[in-house]
N, C-alpha and C positions, 0 to 999 in steps of 0.2 A: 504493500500500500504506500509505505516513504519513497521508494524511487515510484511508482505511477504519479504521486503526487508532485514527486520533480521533476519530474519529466511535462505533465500534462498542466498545472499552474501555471508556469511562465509561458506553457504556449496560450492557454488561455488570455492573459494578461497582455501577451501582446495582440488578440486575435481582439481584444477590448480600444487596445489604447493606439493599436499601430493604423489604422484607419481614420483616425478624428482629424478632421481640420481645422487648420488655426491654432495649432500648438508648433510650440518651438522645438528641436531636435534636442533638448535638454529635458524642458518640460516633459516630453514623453518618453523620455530615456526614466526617467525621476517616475512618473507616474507607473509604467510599466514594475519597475525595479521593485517598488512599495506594494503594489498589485501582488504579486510575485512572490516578496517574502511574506507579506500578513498570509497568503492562500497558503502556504507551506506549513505555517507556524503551527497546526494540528495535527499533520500528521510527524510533524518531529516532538510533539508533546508524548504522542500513540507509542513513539519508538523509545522514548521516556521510559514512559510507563511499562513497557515489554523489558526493557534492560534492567529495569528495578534499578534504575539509577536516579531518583527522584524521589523522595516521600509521597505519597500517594495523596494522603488528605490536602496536602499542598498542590500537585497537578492537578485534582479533581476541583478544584477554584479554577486553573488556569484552563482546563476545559470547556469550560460554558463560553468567557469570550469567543474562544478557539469553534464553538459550534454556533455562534452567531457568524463566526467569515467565513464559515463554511455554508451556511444558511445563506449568506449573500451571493457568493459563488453561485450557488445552484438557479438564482432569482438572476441576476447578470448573464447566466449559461440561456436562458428563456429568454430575457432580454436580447443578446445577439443574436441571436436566430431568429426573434420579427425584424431586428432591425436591417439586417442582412438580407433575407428575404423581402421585404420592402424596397429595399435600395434599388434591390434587383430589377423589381418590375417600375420601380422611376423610371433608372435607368435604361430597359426597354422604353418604356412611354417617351422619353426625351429621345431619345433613337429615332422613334416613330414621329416626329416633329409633332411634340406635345409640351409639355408642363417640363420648363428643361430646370429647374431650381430645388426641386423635391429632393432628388437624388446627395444635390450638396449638402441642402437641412439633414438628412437624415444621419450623414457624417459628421453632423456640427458638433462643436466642445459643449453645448447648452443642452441638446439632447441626450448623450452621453453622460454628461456628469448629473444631472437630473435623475437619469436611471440609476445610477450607482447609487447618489442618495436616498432614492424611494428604496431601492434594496435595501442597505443599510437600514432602514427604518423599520419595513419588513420584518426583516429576517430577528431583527432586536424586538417588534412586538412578539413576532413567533415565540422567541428565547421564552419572554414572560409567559406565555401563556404552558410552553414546553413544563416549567417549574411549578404551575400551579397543580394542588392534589385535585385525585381525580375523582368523579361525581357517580352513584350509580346510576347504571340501565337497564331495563328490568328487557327482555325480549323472547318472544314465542320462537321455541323451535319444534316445528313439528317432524314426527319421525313414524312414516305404517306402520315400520315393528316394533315398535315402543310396546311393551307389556303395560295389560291395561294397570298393573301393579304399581308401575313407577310414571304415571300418569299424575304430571300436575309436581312431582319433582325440580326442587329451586338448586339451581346448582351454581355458585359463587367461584366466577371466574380473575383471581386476582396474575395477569398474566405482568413480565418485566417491569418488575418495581423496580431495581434497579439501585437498594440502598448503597445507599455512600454518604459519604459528607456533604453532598448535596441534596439528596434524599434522603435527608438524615431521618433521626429516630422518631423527630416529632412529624415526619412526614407519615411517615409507615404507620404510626400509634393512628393517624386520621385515617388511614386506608382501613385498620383494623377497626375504628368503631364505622366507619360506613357499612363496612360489610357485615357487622352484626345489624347493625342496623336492618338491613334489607333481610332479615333472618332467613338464612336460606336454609338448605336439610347438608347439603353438603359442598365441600371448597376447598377449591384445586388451585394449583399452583405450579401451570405449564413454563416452567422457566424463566433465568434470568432475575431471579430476583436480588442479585446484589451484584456488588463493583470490588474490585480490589479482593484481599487477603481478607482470610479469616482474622488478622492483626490487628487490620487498619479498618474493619466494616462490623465486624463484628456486633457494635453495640448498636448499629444502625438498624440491622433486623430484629432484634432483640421482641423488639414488640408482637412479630408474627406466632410467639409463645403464646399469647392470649386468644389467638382465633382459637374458636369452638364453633363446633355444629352436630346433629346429630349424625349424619355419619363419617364425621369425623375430615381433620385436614388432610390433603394429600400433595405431595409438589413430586415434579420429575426436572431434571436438570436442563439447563438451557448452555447455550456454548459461554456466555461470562462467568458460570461455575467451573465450567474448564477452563477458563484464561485465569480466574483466583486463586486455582491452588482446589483441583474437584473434591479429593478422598477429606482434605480435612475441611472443606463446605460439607459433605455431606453426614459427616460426624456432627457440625453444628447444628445440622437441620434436626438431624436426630435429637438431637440434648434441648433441641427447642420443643419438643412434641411433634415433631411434622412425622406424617408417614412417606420415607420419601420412596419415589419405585422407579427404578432404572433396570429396564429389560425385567421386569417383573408384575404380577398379576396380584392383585388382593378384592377375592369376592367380597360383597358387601350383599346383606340380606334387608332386603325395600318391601315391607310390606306384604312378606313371601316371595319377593322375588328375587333373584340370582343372578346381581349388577357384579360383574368383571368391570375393575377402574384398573387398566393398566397406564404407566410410565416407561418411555423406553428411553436411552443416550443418545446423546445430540451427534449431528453429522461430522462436526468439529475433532471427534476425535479423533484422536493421533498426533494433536499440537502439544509441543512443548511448554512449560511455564514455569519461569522463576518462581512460582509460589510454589510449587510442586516440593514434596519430600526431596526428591532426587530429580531437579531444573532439566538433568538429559533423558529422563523416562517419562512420557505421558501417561497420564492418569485419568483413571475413566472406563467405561465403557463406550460403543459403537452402540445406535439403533438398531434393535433386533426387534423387529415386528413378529416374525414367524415363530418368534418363542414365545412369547406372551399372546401372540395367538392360540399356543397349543395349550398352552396353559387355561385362558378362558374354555377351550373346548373341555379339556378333559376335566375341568372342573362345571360342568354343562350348564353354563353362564347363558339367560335369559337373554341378556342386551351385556353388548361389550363397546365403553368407553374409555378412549384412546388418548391419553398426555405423551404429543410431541410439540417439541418448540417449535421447529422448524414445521412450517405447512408442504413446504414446497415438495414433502414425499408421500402426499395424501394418495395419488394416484395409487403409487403401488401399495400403502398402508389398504388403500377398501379391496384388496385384493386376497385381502388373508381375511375378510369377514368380519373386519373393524364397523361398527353400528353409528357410533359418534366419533370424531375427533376432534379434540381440544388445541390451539394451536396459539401464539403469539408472535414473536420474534424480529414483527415485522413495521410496529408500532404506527399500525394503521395506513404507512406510506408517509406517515408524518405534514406531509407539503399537496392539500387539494394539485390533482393536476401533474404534480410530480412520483405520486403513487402510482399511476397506472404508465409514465413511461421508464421511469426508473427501477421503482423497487418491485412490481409486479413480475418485470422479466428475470429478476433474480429470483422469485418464489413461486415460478413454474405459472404467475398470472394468479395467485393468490394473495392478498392483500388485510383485507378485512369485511369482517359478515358471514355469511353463510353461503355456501356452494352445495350442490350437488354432485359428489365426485365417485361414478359408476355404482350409485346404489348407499351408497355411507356419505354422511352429513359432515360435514365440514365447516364447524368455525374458529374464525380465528379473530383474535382479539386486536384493537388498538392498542392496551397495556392500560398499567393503572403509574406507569412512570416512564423516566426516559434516561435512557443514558447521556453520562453529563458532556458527552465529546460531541454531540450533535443535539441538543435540547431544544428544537425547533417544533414547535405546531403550529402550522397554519390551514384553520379548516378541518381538522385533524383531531378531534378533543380526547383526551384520558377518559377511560371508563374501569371500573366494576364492573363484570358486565355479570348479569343476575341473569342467569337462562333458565325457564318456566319449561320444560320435555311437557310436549303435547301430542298424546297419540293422534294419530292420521293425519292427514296431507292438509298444508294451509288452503283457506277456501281463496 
């Protein structure tokens, strides 16, 4: 990601500034340059953060500016491409002996730096709104094979909180009384919920001790449990009361009925991490669908409900006879508009909401937080999300 970022920033930067008219060979050498390093400055925090050559609570500060220039980046990325594309068809028009002045405006230093600052503005409301906690939403999912048993089932979906020192404790403690709030029956916890080391984050989660419900907490690991240091997160999770389940199956009895809530391991496996016991051995398990498939069968599981972070393996997950899947990872696309051409093509065209994927239901979460290295919502909001399991098809 640090060399794409240095590689692709400066061209960026110049593909911004090297166009404008009416600047001086100095001025846009200067503009460019500042362009340039501010776009970098995130991902050389990221490689900080990777080398454990940084205190963390301290980078995790320096992160949030870092995800508002990066927030603008992407608003500037949208910006030249209409402006480019505009210039273009002036450009034709004045060709065609028409409107010969468009084409220059469209170049101008007043156009340009106007767009930088609406960015800038943007991208910094975004930050704000990125850091506020998140709100519940109560939402119908209907499913045929729902047994009419677990009909009407509240299921408390708290997906990438993402505690740290920016999501610190009094954050998570509000996530925790929201979701009792909305009193659901049972609450999951598809990944991602902290930042950093069991060291340095530790007291941040502390609070997810207190969720209750009847049938009880459950979390499966998202890929920032593998970047923290996975085996001693998932020792915390345990000492906190979580049930946690990786590549594993725990029937739950609903009313006489024989709910499979499986969790399986994030795709990420196989990454190294300075938090790790031993920094040159990854830690962890790989997602294993087909075992915790075998698991709900041979334990002959009424409906089988599926915690993975990642969505983007829902396809072949409804293939082993997955009923529901729980999903996050993806925090909604974050940016209206830039979810469906960005982040959708990396999650197979999964995003947020509900899908139909070959027969198993498929939702995926916004998140109830954000990582502090991109903390941008625009359009985009935090949820709780409280899902009502409603037998048969929505009308």
């Amino acid at each position: 990601m640090v060399s794409l970022a240095a590689l692709v920033i400066p061209l960026l930067a110049v593909w911004l500034w090297g166009p404008v008219r009416g600047m001086s060979r100095r001025a846009r050498l200067v503009a460019i340059a500042l362009t340039a390093l501010l776009g970098v400055t995130p991902a050389l925090l990221l490689k900080l953060l990777q080398a454990g050559a940084m205190d963390y609570a301290t980078l995790a500060y320096l992160q949030v500016p870092g995800g508002w220039v990066l927030g603008t980046l992407v608003l500037i990325i949208a910006f030249l491409l209409a402006r480019d594309a505009a210039w273009l068809a002036a450009r034709a028009a004045a060709l065609m002996g028409g409107c010969d002045t468009w084409h220059l405006r469209l170049r101008g230093r007043r156009l340009t730096g106007t767009a930088v600052a609406l960015a800038l503005g943007a991208a910094g409301f975004g930050t704000a709104q990125g850091l506020q906690p998140p709100t519940v939403r109560e939402q119908l999912v209907h499913l045929p094979q729902l047994p009419e048993a677990l009909d009407g089932l509240r299921v408390a979906v708290l997906a990438d909180i993402h505690a740290s020192p920016i999501n610190h404790t009094a954050y998570v403690q509000s996530v925790v009384e929201r979701t009792h709030a909305a009193r659901p029956d049972l609450i999951v916890l598809p990944g991602d919920l902290v930042d950093g080391g069991v060291g340095s984050s530790a007291a941040f989660v502390a609070p997810l001790a207190q969720l209750r419900a009847p049938h009880g907490v459950w979390a499966a690991p998202g890929n920032h449990e593998y970047y923290g240091g996975y085996n001693a997160w998932m020792a915390e999770f345990r000492r906190l009361g979580l049930g946690v389940l990786a590549n594993q199956t725990q029937v739950l009895q609903v009313n006489g009925a024989r709910l499979a809530l499986s969790g399986v391991g994030d795709p990420v496996y196989g990454r190294t991490s300075h938090h790790n016991a031993d920094p040159r051995v990854p830690e962890g398990v790989p997602p294993d669908v087909p075992a915790v498939a075998r698991q709900a069968r041979a334990a002959q599981a009424d409906f089988h409900l599926l915690l993975a972070h990642q969505p983007k393996l829902a396809r072949d997950n409804a293939a082993h006879g997955v009923d529901l899947q729980v999903s996050g990872h993806t925090h909604g696309g974050l940016i209206s508009g830039m979810d469906r051409w960005l982040v959708a093509p990396f999650n197979n065209g999964f995003v947020r909401g509900q899908y139909d994927v070959d027969g198993m239901r498929l939702f995926v979460s916004a998140g109830a937080g954000l990582w502090a290295g991109f903390a941008v919502r625009l359009g985009v909001q935090p949820h709780i999300d409280l899902l009502v399991l409603r037998r048969g098809t929505a009308s």
